[in-house]
N, C-alpha and C positions, 0 to 999 in steps of 0.2 A: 570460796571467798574468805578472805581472813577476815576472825569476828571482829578483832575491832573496827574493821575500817564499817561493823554491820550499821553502829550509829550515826556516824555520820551520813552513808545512805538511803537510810530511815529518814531525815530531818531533810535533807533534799529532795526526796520525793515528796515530805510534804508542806513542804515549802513551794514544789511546782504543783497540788491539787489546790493550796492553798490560794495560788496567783490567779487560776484561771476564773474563779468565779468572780473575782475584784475585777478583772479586766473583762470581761461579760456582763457585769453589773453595769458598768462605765458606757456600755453601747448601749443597755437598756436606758438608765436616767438621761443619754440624750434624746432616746425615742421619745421618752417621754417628755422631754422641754420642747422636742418639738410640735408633739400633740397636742398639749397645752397651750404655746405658742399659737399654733393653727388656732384651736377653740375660741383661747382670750380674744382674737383678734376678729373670729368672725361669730360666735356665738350672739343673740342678738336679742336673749333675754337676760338682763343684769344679773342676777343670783347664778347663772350659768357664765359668764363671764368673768365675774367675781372669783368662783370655784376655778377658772382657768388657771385666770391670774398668781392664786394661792397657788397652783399648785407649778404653774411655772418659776416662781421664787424659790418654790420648795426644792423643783429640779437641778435650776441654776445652782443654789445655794450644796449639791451635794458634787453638782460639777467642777465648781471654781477650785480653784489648789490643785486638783488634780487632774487637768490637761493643760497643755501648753496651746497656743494657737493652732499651730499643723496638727497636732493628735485630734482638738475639737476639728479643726474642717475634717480630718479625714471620715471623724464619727459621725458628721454631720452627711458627708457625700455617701455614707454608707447606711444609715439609719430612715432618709428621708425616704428609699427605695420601700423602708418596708410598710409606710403608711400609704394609704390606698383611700379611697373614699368609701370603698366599701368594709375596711375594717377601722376606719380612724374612730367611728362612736368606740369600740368594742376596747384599740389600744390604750382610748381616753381612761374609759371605767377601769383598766385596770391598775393604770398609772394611778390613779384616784384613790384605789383601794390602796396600793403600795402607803402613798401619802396619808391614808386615813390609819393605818396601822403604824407608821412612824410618829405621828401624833402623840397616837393611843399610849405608844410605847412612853414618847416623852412625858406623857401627863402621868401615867402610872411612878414610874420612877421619881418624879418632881413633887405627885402626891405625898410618895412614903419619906422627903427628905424636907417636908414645908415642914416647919415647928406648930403645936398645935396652937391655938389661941386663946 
């Protein structure tokens, strides 16, 4: 291989490990809007419903911009398969944690840039 062409096939390849976990990401946060969706809707003590709800805005809100209608139905036709009734508590907690850690992140970061008082 001729070295120079070595960089730019460097930046391509990581530009394709780069893609896959953003578009893997993208089927996870819809599992999870759908999880949530599910909970919000049939959870039937309020502080558990509440916590859906959060964390279905949370999902939407990482959704929107980044699918068009056909990409969300397809992730939707593809996503709903893998909630079960037997693992929907288990995909909720983790969506949950996902969301408890992006929180975390925003308050950390928002802490060190408030002015003190």
């Amino acid at each position: 291989m001729n070295r120079s062409n070595i960089p730019a096939v460097a930046f391509a390849v990581a530009l394709t490990a780069l893609g896959t976990p953003a578009s893997a990401q993208v089927g996870n946060d819809v599992k999870c809007l759908l999880a949530s969706n599910l909970f919000a809707n049939a959870a039937k003590d309020p502080k558990a419903r509440a916590s859906a709800e959060a964390s279905r805005f949370f999902y939407l809100g990482r959704i929107y911009g980044r699918l068009d209608a056909a990409q969300l139905k397809t992730q939707v036709l593809a996503q709903q398969k893998s909630i079960t009734k037997s693992n929907a508590g288990q995909v909720m907690n983790g969506c949950a944690r996902q969301m408890a850690a992006g929180v975390k992140m925003v308050q950390t970061v928002t802490q060190d840039l408030t002015p003190a008082k």
